[in-house]
C-alpha positions in Angstrom: 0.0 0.0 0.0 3.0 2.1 0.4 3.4 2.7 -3.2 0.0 3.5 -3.7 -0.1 6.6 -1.1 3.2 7.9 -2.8 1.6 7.2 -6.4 -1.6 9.3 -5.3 0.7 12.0 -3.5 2.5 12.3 -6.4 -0.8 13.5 -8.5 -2.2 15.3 -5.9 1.1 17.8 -5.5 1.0 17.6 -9.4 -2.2 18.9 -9.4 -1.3 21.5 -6.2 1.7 23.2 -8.2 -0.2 23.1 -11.6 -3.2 25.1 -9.9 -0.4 27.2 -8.5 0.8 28.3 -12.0 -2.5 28.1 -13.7 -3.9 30.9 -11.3 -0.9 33.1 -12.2 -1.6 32.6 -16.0 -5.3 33.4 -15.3 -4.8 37.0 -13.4 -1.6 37.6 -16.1 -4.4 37.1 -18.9 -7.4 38.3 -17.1 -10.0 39.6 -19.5 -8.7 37.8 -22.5 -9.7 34.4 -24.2 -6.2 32.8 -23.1 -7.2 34.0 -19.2 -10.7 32.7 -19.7 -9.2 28.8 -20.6 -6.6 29.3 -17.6 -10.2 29.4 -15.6 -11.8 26.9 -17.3 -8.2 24.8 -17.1 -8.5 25.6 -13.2 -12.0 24.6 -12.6 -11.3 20.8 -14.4 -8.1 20.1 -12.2 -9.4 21.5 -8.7 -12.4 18.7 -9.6 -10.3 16.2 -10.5 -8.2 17.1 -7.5 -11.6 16.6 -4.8 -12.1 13.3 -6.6 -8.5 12.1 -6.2 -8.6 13.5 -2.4 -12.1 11.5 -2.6 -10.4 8.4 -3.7 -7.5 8.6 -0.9 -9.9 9.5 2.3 -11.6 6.5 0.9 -8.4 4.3 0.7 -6.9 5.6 4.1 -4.3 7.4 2.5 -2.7 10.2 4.4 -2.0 13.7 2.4 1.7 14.2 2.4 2.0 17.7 3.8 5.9 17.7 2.9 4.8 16.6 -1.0 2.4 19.5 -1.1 4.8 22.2 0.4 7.7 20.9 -2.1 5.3 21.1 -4.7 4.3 24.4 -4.3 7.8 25.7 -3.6 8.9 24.1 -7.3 6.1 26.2 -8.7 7.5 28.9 -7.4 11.3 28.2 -8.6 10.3 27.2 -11.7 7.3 30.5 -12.1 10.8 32.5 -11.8 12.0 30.5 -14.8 9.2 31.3 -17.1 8.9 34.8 -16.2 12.7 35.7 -17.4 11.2 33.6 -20.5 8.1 36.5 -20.6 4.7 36.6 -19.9 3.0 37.9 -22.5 1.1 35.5 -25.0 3.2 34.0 -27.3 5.8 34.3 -24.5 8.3 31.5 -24.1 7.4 31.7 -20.6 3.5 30.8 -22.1 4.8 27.9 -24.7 6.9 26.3 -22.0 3.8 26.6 -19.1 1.5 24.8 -21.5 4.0 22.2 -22.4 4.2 21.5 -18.7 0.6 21.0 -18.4 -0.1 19.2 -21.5 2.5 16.7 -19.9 1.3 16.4 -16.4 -2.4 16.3 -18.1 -1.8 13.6 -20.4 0.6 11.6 -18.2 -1.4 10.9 -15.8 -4.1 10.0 -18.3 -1.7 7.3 -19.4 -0.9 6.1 -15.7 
């Protein structure tokens, strides 16, 4: 069971630092079509997030406080990253951000 709880910590402080980010994109974009799917973007992983929390209440399995503060510190090195790359849309910053999420999204879709 071991694995499990650090398989399902692993998503859920995926999901913590790409909410992290995602809200920064949002209020960067605010009042444009690219801030509007940031929301959208928000809303789907802060529901898939309650269902994975859902799942682990369910299995017994304990939120790992350290994953979720390590995961939202990384956000925070790596937000530094893309903003030297720019924030503007069409921003490496913006290519690299999405790349991110289209990786975390689809990986766990494969796991």
């Amino acid at each position: 069971m071991k694995d499990l709880d650090s398989y399902l910590n692993d998503h859920l402080a995926g999901s913590i630092s790409a909410l992290e980010l995602i809200a920064h994109w949002a209020e960067v974009h605010k009042g444009e079509p690219l801030g509007s799917f940031f929301v959208e973007a928000e809303k789907e992983i802060k529901a898939d997030q309650d269902t994975l929390r859902d799942v682990m209440r369910t299995l017994g399995v304990e939120e790992s406080k350290v994953r979720q503060a390590g995961a939202w510190a990384a956000e925070k090195v790596g937000r530094a990253r893309l903003m030297i790359a720019g924030d503007e849309q069409g921003s490496l910053g913006l290519v690299l951000t999405l790349e991110g999420l289209i990786m975390g999204v689809t990986g766990m879709e494969r796991n």
